[in-house]
LOSEGU-416851 format. One line per field, with one value per residue (C-alpha): residue number from 1; residue in one letter; x, y, z. Coordinates in steps of 0.02 Angstrom, whole numbers. Example, Ala and Ser with C-alpha at 12.3 -4.5 7.8 and 13.67 -1.06 7.14 Angstrom:
<recs>
mardren 1, 2
bakol A, S
xx 615, 684
yy -225, -53
zz 390, 357
</recs>
This chain:
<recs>
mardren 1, 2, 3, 4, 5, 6, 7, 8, 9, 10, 11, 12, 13, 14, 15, 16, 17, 18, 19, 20, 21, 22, 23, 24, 25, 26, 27, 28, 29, 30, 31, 32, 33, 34, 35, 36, 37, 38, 39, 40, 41, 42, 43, 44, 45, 46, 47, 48, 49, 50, 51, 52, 53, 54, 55, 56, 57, 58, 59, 60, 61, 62, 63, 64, 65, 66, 67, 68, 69, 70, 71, 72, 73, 74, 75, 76, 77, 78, 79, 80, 81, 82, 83, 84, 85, 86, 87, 88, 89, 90, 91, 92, 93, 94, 95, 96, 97, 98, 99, 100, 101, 102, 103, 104, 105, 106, 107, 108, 109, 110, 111, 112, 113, 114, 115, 116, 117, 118, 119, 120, 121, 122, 123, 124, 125, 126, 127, 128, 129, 130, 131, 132, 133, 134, 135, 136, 137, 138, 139, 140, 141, 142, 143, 144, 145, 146, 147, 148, 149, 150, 151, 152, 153, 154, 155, 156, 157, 158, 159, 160, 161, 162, 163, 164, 165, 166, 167, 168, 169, 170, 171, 172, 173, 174, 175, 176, 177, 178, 179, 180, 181, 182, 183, 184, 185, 186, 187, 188, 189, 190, 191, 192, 193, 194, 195, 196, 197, 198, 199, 200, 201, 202, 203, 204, 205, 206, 207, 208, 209, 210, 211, 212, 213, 214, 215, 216, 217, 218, 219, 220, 221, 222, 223, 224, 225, 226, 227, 228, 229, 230, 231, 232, 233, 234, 235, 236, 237, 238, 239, 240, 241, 242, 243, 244, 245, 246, 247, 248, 249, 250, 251
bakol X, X, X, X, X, X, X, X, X, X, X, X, X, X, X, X, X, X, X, X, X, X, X, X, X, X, X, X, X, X, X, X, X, X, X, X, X, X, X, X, X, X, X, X, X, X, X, X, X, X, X, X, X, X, X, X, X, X, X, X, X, X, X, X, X, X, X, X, X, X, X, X, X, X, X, X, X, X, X, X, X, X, X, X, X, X, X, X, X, X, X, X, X, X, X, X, X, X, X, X, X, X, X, X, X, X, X, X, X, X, X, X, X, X, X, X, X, X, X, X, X, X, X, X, X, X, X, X, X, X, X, X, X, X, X, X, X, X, X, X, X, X, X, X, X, X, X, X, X, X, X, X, X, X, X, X, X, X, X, X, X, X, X, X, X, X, X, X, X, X, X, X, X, X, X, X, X, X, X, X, X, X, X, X, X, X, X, X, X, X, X, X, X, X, X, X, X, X, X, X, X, X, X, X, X, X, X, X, X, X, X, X, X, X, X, X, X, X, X, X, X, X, X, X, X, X, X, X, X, X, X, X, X, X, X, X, X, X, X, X, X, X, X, X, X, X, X, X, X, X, X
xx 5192, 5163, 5328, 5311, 5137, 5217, 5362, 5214, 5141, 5292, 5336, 5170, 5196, 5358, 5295, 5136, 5274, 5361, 5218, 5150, 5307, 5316, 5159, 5203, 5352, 5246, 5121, 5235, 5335, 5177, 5100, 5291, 5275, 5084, 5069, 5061, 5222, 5175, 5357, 5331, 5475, 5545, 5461, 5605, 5510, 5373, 5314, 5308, 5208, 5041, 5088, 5225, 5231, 5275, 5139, 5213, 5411, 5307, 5256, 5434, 5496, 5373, 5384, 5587, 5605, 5502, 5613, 5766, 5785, 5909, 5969, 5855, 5702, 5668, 5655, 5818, 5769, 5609, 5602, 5504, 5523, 5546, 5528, 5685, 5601, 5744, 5644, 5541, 5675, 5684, 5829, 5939, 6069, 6186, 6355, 6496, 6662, 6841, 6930, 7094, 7246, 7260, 7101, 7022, 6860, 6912, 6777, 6630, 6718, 6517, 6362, 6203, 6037, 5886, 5740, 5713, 5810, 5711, 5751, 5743, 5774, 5831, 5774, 5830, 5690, 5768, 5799, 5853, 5838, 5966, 5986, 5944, 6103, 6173, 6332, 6377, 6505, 6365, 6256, 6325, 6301, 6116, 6102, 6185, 6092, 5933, 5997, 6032, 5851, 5758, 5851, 5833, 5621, 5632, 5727, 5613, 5442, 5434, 5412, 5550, 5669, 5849, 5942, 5897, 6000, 5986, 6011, 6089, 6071, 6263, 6310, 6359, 6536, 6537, 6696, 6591, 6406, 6374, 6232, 6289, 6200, 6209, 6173, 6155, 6088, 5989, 6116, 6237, 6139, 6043, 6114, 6066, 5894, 5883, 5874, 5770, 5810, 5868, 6028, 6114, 6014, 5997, 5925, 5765, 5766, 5904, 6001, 6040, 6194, 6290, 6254, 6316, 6454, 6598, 6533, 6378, 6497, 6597, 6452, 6380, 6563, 6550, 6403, 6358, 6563, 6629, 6438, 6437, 6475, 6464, 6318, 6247, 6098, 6153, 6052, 6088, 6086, 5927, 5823, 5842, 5951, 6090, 6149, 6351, 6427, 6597, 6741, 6889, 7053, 7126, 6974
yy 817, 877, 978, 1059, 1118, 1198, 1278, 1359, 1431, 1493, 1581, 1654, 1709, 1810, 1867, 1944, 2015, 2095, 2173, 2245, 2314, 2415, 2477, 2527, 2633, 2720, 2758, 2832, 2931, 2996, 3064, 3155, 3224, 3303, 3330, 3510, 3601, 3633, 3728, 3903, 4010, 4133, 4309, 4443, 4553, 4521, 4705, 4765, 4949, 4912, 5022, 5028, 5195, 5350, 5326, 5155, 5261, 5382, 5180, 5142, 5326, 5333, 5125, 5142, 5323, 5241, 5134, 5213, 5311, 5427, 5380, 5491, 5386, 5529, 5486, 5498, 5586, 5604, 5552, 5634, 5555, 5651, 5597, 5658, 5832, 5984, 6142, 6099, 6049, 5889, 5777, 5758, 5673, 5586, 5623, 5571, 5707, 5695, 5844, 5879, 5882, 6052, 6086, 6118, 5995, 5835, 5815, 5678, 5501, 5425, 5488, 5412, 5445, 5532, 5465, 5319, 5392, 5408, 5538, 5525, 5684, 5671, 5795, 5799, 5857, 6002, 6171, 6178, 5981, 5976, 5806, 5843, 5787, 5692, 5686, 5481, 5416, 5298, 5447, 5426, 5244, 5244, 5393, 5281, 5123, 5213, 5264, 5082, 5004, 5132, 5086, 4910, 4916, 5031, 4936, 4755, 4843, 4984, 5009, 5111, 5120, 5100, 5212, 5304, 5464, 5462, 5673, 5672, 5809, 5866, 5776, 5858, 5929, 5911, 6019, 6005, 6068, 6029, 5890, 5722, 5578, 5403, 5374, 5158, 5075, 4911, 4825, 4817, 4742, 4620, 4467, 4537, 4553, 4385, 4342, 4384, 4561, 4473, 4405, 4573, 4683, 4527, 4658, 4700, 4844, 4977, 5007, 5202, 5269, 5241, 5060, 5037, 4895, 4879, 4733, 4842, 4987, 4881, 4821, 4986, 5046, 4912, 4921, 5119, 5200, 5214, 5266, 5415, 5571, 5784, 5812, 5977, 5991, 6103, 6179, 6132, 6257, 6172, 6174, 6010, 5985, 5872, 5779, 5822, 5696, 5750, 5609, 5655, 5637, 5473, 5367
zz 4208, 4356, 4385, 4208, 4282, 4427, 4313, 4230, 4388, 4451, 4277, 4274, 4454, 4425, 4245, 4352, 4486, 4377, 4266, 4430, 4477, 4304, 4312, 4483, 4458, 4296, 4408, 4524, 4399, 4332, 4478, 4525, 4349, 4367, 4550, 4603, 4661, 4832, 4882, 4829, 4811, 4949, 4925, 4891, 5023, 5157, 5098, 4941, 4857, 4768, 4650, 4533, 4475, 4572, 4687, 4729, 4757, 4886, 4987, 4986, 5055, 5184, 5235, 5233, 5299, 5456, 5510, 5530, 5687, 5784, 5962, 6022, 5960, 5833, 5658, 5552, 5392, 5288, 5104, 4957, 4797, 4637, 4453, 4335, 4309, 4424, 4452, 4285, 4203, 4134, 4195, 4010, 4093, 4245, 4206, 4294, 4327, 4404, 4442, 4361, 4447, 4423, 4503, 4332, 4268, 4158, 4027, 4090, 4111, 4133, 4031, 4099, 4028, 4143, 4087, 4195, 4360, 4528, 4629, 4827, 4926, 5114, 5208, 5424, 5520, 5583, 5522, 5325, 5327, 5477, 5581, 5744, 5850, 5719, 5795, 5804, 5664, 5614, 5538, 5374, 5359, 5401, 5275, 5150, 5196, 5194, 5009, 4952, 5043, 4925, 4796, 4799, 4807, 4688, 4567, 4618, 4592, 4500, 4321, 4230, 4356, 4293, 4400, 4589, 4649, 4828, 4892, 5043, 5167, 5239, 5404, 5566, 5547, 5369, 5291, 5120, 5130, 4950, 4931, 4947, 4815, 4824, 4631, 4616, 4453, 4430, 4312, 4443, 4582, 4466, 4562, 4726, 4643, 4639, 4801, 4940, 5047, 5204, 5122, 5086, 5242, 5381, 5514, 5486, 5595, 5550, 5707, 5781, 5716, 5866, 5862, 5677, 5689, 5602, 5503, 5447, 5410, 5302, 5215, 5171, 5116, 5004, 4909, 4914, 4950, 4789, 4722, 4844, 4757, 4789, 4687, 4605, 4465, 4307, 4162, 3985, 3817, 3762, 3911, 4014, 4166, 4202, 4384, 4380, 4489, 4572, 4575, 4672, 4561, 4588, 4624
</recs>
């Protein structure tokens, strides 16, 4: 008698165990279901504009222009952003052209529309938007870094932004004085949009142009060399402008 009492309290015992131990792990569970998510994501930027319209393109021309300097301490270019209006004309059109190898035109081998491009003009702040001793091989990097940075804001906080044509003003010893454009679109960066800034730039402050590594160089080659092209603004029969982009034949 007595042993089937104690058989009793022990089976109550590990019943009561195990019920606690249940109600344990639901409690647990629960609270890792409803508790508050207290690991906030990684901010793409630690700036962004406050506005996303054109007043919000003017923050990011004037916050990226900043940074970028000459060797001389001097700024590197200023920035003014345009909508896709050309001397009141509207902006139809980005189309892409190779020459011929018999120097003539091939008809357009890219047709982009205009209506959501941002334009960025470079302007050096010397005479006829000259760089002032803008001599070091890195020049054309930082222009074309500078190009992709704007780019890149542009295309994670403004509204409307599918494209951004970057005018470039000619470089020291240039053979080719025609403006130079740096003409990116969102679709194609959409992964790098994704992530935070700091894993495609990692320096947060631009370095002179005669400091540009090879590493850097190879970097901007990559993402802004074969999206670089002799640029020049044409009318159209009914009004509105285009963006001709010039593609060397071969490329």
């Amino acid at each position: 008698m007595a042993q089937a009492v104690r058989e009793r309290h022990l089976f109550r015992l590990a019943y009561g165990v195990l019920a606690l131990a249940f109600w344990v792990s639901v409690a647990g569970f629960t609270y890792l279901m409803t508790r508050p998510n207290h690991s906030e994501p990684v901010p793409w930027s630690t700036w962004k504009p406050a506005s996303a319209d054109l007043t919000g393109a003017r923050e990011i021309a004037q916050r990226v222009a900043g940074k970028y300097k000459l060797d001389s301490g001097g700024q590197l270019v200023a920035i003014q952003e345009h909508p896709p209006v050309v001397q009141g004309l509207d902006l139809e059109a980005v189309g892409i052209r190779r020459t011929g190898g018999n120097g003539k035109l091939d008809p357009y081998i890219a047709l982009y529309g205009g209506r959501r491009t941002l334009i960025y003009a470079f302007c050096g702040l010397g005479q006829n938007c000259a760089i002032p001793g803008a001599t070091a091989d890195g020049v054309d990097h930082l222009l074309r870094r500078e190009a992709l940075e704007v780019a890149l804001y542009s295309f994670k906080y403004l509204d409307r932004v599918d494209q951004v044509v970057s005018l470039l003003p000619p470089t020291a010893g240039a053979t080719d004085q025609r403006s130079n454009a740096v003409f990116l679109r969102k679709d194609e960066f959409a992964e790098a949009l994704k992530r935070p800034l700091h894993d495609l730039l990692p320096q947060t402050r631009p370095p002179v142009p005669s400091q540009v590594g090879t590493q850097e160089k190879n970097l901007i080659d990559a993402l802004t060399g074969q999206h670089t092209y002799p640029a020049q603004f044409e009318p159209l029969p009914d009004g509105d402008a285009i963006l001709v982009l010039q593609r060397a034949q071969g490329t």
